[in-house]
Biotite code that builds the C-alpha atoms (Angstrom):
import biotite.structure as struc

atoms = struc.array([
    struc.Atom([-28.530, 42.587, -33.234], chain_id="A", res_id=1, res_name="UNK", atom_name="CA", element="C"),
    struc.Atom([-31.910, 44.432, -31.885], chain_id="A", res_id=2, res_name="UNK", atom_name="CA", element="C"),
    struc.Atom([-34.807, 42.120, -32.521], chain_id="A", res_id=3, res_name="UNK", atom_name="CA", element="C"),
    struc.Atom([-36.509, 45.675, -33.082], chain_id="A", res_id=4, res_name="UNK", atom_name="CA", element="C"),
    struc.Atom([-34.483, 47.345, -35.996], chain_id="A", res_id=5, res_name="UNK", atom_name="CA", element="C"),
    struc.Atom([-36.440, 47.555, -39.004], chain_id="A", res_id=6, res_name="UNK", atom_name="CA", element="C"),
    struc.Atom([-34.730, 46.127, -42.366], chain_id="A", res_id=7, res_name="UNK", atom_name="CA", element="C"),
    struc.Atom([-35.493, 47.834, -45.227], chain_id="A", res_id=8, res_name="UNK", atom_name="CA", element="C"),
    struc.Atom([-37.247, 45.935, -47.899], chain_id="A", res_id=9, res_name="UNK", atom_name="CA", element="C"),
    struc.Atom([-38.222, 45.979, -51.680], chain_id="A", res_id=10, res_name="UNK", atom_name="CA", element="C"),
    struc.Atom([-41.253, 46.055, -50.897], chain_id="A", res_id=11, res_name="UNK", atom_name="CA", element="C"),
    struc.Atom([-41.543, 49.496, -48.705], chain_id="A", res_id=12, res_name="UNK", atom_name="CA", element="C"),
    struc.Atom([-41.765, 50.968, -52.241], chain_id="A", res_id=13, res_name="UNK", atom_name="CA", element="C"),
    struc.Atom([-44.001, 48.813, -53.483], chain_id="A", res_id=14, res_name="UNK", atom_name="CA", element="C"),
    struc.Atom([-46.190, 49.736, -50.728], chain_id="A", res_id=15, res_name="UNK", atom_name="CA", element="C"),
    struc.Atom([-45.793, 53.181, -50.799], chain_id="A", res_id=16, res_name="UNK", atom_name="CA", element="C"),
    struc.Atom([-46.087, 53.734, -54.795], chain_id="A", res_id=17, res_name="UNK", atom_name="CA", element="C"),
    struc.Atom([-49.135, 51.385, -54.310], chain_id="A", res_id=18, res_name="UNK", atom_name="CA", element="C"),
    struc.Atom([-50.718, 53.917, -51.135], chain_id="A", res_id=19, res_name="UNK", atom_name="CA", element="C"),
    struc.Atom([-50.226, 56.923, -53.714], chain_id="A", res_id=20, res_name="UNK", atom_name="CA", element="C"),
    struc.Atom([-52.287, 55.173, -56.207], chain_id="A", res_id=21, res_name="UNK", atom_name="CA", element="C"),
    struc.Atom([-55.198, 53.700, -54.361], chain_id="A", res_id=22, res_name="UNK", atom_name="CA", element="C"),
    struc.Atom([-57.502, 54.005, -50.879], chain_id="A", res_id=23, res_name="UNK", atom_name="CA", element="C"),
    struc.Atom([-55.944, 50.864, -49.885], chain_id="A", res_id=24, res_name="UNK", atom_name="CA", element="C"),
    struc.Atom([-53.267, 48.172, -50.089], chain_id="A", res_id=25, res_name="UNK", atom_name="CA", element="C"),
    struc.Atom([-53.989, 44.781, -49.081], chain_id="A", res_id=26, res_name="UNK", atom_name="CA", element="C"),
    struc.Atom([-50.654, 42.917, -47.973], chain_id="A", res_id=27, res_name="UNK", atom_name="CA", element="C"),
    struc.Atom([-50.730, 39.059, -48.047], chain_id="A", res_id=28, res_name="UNK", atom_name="CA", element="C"),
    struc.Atom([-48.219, 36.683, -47.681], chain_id="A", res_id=29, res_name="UNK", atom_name="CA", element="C"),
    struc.Atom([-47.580, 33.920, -45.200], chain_id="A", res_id=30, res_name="UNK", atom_name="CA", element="C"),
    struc.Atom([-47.076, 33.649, -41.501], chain_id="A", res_id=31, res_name="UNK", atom_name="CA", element="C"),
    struc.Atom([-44.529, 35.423, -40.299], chain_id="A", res_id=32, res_name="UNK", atom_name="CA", element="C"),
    struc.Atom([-42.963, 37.449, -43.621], chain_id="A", res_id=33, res_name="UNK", atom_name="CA", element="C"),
    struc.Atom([-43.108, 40.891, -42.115], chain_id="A", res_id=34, res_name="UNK", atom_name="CA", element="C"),
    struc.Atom([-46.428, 41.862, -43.154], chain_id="A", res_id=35, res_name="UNK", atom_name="CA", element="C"),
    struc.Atom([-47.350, 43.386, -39.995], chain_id="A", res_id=36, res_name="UNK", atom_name="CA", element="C"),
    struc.Atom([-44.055, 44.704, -39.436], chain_id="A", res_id=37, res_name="UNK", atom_name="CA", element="C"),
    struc.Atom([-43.939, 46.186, -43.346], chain_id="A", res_id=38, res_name="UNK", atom_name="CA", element="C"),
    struc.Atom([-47.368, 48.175, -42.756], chain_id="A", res_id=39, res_name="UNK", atom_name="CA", element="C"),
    struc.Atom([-46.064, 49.557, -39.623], chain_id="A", res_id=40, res_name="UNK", atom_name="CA", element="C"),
    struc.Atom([-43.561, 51.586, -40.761], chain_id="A", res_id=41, res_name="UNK", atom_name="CA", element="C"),
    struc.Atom([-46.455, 53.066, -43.104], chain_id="A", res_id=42, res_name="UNK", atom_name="CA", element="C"),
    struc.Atom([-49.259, 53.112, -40.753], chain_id="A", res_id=43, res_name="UNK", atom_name="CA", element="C"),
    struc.Atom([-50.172, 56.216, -38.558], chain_id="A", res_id=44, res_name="UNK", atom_name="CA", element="C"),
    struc.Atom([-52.466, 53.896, -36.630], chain_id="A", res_id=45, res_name="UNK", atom_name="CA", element="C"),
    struc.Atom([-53.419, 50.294, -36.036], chain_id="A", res_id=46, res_name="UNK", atom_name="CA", element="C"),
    struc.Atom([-56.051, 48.540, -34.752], chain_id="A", res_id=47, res_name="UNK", atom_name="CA", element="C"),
    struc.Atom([-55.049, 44.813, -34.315], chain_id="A", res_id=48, res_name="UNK", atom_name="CA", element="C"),
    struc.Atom([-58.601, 42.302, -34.828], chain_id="A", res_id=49, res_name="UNK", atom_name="CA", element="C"),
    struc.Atom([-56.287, 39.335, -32.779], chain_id="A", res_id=50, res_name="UNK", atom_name="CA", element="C"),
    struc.Atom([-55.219, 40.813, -30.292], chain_id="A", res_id=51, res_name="UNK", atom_name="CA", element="C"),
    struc.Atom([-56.770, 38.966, -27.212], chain_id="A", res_id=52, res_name="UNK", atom_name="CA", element="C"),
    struc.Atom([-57.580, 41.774, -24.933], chain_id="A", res_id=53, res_name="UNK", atom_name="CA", element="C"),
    struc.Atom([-59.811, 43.290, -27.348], chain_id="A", res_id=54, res_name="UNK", atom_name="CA", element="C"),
    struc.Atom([-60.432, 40.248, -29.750], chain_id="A", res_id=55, res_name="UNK", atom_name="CA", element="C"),
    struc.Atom([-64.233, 39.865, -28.884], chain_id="A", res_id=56, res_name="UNK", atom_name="CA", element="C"),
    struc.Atom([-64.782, 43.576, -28.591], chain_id="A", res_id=57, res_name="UNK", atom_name="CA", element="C"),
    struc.Atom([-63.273, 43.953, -32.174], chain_id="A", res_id=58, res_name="UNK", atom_name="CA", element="C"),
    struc.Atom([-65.644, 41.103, -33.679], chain_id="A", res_id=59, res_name="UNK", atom_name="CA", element="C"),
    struc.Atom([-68.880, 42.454, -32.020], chain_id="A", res_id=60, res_name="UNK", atom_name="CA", element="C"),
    struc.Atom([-67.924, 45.939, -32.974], chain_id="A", res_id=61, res_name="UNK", atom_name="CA", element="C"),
    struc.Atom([-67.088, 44.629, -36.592], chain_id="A", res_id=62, res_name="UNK", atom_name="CA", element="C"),
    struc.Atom([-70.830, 43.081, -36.721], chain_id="A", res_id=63, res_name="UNK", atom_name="CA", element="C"),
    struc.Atom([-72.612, 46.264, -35.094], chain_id="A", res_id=64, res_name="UNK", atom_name="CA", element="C"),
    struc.Atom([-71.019, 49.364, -35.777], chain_id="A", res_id=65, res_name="UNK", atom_name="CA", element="C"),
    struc.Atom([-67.704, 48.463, -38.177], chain_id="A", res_id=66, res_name="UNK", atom_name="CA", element="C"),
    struc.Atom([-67.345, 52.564, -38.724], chain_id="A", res_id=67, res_name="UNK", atom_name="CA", element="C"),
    struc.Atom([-66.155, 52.345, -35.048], chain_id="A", res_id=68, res_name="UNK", atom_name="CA", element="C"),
    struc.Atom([-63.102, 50.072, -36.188], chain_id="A", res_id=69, res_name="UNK", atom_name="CA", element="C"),
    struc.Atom([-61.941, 52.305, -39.347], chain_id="A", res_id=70, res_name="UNK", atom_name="CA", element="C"),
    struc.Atom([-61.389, 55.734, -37.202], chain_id="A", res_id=71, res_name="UNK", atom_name="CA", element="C"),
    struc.Atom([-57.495, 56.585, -36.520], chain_id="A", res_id=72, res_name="UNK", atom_name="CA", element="C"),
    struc.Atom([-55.163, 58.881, -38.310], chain_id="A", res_id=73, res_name="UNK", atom_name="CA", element="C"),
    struc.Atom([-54.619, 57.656, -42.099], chain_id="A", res_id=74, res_name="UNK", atom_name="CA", element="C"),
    struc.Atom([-52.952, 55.320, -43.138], chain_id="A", res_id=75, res_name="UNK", atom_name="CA", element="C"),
    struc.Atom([-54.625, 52.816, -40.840], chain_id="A", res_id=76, res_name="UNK", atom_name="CA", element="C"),
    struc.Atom([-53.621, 49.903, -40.741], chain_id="A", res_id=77, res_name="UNK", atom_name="CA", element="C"),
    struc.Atom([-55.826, 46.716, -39.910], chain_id="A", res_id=78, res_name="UNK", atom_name="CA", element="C"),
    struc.Atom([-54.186, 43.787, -39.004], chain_id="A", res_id=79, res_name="UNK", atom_name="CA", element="C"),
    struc.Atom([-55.411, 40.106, -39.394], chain_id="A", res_id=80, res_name="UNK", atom_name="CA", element="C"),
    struc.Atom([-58.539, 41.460, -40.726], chain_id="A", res_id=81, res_name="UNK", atom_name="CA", element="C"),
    struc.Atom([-59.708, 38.632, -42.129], chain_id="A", res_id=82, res_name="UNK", atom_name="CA", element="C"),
    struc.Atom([-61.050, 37.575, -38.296], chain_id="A", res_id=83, res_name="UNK", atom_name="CA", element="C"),
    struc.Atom([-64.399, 39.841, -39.387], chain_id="A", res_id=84, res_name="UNK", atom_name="CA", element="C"),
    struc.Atom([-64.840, 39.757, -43.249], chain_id="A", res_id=85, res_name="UNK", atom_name="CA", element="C"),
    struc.Atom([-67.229, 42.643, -42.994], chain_id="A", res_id=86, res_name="UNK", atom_name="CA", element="C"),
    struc.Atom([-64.101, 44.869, -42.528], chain_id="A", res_id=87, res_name="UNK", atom_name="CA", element="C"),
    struc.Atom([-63.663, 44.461, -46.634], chain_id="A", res_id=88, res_name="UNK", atom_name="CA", element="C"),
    struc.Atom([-66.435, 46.086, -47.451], chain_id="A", res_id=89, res_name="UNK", atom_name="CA", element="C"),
    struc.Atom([-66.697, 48.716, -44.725], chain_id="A", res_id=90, res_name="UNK", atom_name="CA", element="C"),
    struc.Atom([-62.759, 49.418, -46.188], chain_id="A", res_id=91, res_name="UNK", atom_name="CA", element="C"),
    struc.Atom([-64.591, 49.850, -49.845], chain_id="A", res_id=92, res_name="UNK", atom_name="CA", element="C"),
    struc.Atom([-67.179, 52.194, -48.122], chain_id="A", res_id=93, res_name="UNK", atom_name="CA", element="C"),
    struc.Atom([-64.923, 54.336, -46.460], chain_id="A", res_id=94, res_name="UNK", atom_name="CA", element="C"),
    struc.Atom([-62.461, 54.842, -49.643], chain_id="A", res_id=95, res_name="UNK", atom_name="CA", element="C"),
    struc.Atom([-65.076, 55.691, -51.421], chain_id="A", res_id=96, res_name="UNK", atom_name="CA", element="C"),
    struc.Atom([-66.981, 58.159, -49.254], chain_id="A", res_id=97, res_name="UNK", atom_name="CA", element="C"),
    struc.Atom([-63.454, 59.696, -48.136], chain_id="A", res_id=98, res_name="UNK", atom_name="CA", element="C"),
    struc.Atom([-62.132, 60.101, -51.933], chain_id="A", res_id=99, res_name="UNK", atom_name="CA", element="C"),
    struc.Atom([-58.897, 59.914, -50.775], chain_id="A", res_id=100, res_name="UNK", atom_name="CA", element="C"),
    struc.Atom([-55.445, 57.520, -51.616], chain_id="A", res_id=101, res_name="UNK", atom_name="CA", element="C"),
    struc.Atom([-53.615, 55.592, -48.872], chain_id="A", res_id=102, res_name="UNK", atom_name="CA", element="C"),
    struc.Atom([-56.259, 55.240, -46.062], chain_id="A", res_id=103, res_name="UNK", atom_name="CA", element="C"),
    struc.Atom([-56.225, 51.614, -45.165], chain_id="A", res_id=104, res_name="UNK", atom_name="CA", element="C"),
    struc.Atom([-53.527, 48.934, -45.042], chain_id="A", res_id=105, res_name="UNK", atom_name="CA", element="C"),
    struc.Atom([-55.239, 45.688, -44.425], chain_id="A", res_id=106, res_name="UNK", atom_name="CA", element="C"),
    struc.Atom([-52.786, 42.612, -43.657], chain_id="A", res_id=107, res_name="UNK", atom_name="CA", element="C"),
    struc.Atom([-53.662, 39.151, -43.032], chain_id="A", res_id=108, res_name="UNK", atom_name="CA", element="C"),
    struc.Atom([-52.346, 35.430, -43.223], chain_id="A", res_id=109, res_name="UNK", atom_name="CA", element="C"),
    struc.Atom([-52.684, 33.221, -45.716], chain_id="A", res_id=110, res_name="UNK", atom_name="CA", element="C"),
    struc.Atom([-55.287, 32.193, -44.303], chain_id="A", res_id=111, res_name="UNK", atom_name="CA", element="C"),
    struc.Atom([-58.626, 31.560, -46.756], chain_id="A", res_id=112, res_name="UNK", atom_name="CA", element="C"),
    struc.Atom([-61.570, 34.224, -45.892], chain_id="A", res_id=113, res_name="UNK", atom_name="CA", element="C"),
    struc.Atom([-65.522, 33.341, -45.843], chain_id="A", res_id=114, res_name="UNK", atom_name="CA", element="C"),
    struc.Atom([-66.160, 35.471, -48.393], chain_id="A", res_id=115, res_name="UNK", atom_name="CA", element="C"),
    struc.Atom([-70.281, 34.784, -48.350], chain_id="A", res_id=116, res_name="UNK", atom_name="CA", element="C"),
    struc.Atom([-70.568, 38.431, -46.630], chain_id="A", res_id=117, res_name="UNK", atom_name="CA", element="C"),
    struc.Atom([-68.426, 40.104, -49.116], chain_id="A", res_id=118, res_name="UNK", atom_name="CA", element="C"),
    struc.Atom([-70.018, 41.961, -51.729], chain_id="A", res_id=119, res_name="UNK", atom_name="CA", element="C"),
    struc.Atom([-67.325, 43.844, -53.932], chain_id="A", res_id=120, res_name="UNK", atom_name="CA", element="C"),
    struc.Atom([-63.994, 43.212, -54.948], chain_id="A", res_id=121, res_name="UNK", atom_name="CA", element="C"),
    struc.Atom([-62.308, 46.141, -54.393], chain_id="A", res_id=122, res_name="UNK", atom_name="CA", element="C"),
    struc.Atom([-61.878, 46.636, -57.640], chain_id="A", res_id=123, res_name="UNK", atom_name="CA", element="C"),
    struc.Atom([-61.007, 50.442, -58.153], chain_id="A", res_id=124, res_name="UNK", atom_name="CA", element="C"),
    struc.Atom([-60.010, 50.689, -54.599], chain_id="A", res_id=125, res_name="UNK", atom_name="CA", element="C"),
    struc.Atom([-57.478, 48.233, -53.719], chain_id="A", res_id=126, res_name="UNK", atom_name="CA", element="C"),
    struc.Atom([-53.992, 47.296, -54.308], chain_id="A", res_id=127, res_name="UNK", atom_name="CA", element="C"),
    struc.Atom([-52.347, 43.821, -53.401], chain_id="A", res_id=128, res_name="UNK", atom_name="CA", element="C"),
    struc.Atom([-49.007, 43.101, -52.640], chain_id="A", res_id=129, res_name="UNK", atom_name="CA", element="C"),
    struc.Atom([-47.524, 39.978, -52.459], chain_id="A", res_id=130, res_name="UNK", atom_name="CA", element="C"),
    struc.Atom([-44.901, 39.695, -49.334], chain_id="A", res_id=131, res_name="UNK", atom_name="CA", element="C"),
    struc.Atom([-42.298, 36.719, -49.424], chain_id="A", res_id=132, res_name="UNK", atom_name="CA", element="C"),
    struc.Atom([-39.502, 35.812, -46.968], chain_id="A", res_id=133, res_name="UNK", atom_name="CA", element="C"),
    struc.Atom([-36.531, 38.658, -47.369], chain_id="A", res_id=134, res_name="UNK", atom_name="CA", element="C"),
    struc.Atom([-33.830, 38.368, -49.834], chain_id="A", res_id=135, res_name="UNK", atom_name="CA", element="C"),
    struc.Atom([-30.223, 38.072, -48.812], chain_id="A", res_id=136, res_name="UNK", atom_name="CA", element="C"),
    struc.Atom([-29.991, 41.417, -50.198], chain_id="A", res_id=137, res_name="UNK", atom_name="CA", element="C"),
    struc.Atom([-32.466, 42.746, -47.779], chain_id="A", res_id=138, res_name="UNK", atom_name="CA", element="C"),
    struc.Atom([-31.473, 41.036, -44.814], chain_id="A", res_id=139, res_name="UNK", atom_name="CA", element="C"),
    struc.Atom([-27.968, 42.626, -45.403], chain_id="A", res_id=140, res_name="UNK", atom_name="CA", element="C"),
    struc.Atom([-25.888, 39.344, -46.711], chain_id="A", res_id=141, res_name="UNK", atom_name="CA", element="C"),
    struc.Atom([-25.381, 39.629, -49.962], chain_id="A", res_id=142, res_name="UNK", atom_name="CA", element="C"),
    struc.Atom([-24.271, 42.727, -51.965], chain_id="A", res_id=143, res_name="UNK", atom_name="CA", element="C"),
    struc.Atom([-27.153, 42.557, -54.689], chain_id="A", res_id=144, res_name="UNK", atom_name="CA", element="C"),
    struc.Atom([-23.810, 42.568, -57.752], chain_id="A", res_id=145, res_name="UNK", atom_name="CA", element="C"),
    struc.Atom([-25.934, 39.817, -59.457], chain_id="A", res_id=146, res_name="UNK", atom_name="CA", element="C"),
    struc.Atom([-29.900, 40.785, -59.562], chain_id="A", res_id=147, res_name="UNK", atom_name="CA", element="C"),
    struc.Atom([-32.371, 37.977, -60.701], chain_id="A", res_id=148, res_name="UNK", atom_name="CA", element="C"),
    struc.Atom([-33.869, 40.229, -63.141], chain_id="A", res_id=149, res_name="UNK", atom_name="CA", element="C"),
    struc.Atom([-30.468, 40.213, -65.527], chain_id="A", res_id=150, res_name="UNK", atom_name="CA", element="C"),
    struc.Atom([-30.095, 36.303, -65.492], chain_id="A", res_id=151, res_name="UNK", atom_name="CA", element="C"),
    struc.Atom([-33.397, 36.428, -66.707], chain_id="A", res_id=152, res_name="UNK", atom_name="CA", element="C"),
    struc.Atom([-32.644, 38.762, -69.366], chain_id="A", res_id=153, res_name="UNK", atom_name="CA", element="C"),
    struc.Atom([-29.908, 36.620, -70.575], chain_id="A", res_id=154, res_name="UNK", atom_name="CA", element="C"),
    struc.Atom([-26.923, 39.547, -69.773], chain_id="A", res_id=155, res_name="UNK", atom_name="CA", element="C"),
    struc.Atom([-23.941, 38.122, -70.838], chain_id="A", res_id=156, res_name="UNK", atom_name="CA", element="C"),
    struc.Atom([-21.953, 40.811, -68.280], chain_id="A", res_id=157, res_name="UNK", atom_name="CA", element="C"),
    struc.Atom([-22.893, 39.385, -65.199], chain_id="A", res_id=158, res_name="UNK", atom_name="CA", element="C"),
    struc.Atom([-20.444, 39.212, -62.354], chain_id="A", res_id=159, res_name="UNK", atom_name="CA", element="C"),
    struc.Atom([-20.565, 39.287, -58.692], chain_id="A", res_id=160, res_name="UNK", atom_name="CA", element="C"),
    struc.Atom([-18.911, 37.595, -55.968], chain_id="A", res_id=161, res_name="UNK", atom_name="CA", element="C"),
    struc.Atom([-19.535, 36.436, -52.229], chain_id="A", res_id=162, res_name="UNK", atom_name="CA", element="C"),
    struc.Atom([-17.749, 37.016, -49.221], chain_id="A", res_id=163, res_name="UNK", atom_name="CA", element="C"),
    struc.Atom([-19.095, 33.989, -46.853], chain_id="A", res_id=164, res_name="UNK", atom_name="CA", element="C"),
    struc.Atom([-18.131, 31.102, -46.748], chain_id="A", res_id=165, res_name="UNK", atom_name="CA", element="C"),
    struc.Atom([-19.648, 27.789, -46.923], chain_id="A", res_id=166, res_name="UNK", atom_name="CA", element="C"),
    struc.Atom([-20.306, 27.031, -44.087], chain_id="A", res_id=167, res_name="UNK", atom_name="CA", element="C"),
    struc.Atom([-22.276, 30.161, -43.537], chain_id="A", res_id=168, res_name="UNK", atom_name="CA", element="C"),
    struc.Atom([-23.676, 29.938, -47.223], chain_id="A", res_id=169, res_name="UNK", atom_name="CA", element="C"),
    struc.Atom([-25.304, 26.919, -46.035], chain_id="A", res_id=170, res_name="UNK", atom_name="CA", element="C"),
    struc.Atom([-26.564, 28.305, -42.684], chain_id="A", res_id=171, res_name="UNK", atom_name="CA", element="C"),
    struc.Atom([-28.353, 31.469, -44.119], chain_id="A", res_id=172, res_name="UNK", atom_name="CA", element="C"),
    struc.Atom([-29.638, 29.053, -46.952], chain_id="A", res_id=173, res_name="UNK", atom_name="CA", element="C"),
    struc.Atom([-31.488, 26.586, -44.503], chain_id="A", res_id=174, res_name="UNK", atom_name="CA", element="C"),
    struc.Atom([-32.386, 29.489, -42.302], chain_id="A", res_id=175, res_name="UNK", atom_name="CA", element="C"),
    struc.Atom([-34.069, 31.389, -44.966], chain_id="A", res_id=176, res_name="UNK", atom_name="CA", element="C"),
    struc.Atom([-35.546, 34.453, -45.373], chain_id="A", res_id=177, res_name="UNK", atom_name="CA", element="C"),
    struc.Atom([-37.960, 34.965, -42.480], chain_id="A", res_id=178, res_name="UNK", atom_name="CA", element="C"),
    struc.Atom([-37.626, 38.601, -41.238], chain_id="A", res_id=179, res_name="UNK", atom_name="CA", element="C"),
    struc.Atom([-37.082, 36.903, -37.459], chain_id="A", res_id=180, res_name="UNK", atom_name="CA", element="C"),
    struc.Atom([-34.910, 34.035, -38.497], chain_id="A", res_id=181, res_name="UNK", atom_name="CA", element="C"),
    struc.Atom([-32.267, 36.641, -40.261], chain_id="A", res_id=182, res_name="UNK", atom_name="CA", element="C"),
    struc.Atom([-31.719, 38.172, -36.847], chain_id="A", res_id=183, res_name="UNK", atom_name="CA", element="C"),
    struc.Atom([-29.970, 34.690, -36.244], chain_id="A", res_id=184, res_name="UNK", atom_name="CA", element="C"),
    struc.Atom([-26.382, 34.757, -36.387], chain_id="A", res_id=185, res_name="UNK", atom_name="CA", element="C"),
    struc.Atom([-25.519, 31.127, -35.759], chain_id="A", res_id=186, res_name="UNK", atom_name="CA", element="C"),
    struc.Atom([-27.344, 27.799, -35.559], chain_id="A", res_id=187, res_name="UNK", atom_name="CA", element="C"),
    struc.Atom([-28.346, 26.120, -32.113], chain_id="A", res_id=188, res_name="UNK", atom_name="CA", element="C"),
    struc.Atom([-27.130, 23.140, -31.283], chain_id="A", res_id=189, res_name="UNK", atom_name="CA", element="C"),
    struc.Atom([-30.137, 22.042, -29.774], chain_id="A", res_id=190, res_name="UNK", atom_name="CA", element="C"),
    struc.Atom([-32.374, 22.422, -32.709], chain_id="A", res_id=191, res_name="UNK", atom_name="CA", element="C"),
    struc.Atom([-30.255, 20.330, -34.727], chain_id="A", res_id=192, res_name="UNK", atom_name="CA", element="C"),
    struc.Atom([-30.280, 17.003, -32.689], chain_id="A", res_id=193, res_name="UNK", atom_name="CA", element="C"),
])
């Protein structure tokens, strides 16, 4: 399989309902879930803060003229922003003095920010989303019959069934969900001894 085919997840509607409704979506989530990959499809630009070619640039740019970093066609996404906390509130400014929804998708690690230099919440602005590993269902192994939501809701008619079989029940459970890892379609010997 293509390490560079998109999967379609849950979550691209979450993010796009949540780009209708505000000036911004902030998507966190741990290393390596697809954030980056998730804004992407939704982004018309991106300026990336890590990226080591223009890392320093980025920073000195974010402490003496931050407008600089927000220009690019809308939605723009900034990834790892959290390298230059001033980016939150020049992402408040800019909502506000545009007036208009989905102009910024900020992404970062779960990594904790300094948040001394930040000055608003966001409140009114910004929308979170939560990104986890993929489901089975979204990396294209199960069938989705049995959803989480009706076991919760105590449905007496659920049903569903499973083509694999152990053995690769067992793989794709200790491989997990990582958008990278589901492009895996058998273990490695060599990682196992």
């Amino acid at each position: 399989m293509d390490a560079n085919i998109y999967k379609p997840r849950v979550a691209d509607s979450a993010l796009e309902d949540k780009l209708d409704a505000m000036g911004g979506v902030l998507i966190e989530g741990p290393k390596h879930c697809g954030k980056t990959t998730l804004a992407k499809q939704h982004s018309k630009s991106v300026l990336y803060m890590a990226d080591p070619d223009t890392r320093s640039q980025n920073l000195i740019l974010a402490q003496t003229n931050v407008g600089r970093l927000l220009k690019g066609p809308t939605p723009r996404l900034i990834d790892e922003w959290q390298l230059a906390p001033e980016l939150w509130d020049a992402v408040r400014n800019e909502i506000d003095r545009r007036a208009e929804d989905g102009q910024f998708i900020l992404t970062g690690s779960a990594v904790a920010v300094d948040t001394k230099n930040i000055y608003h919440s966001g409140a009114g602005r910004m929308a979170w989303l939560k990104l986890r590993p993929m489901t089975l269902w979204e990396s294209g192994e199960s069938s989705g019959d049995v959803s989480l939501e009706s076991l919760f809701m105590h449905n007496a008619n659920i049903d569903g069934a499973s083509n694999m079989d152990i053995e690769k029940l067992a793989f794709v459970t200790c491989r997990g969900g990582w958008p990278k890892a589901t492009l895996k379609t058998r273990r490695k010997p060599a990682l196992l001894q």
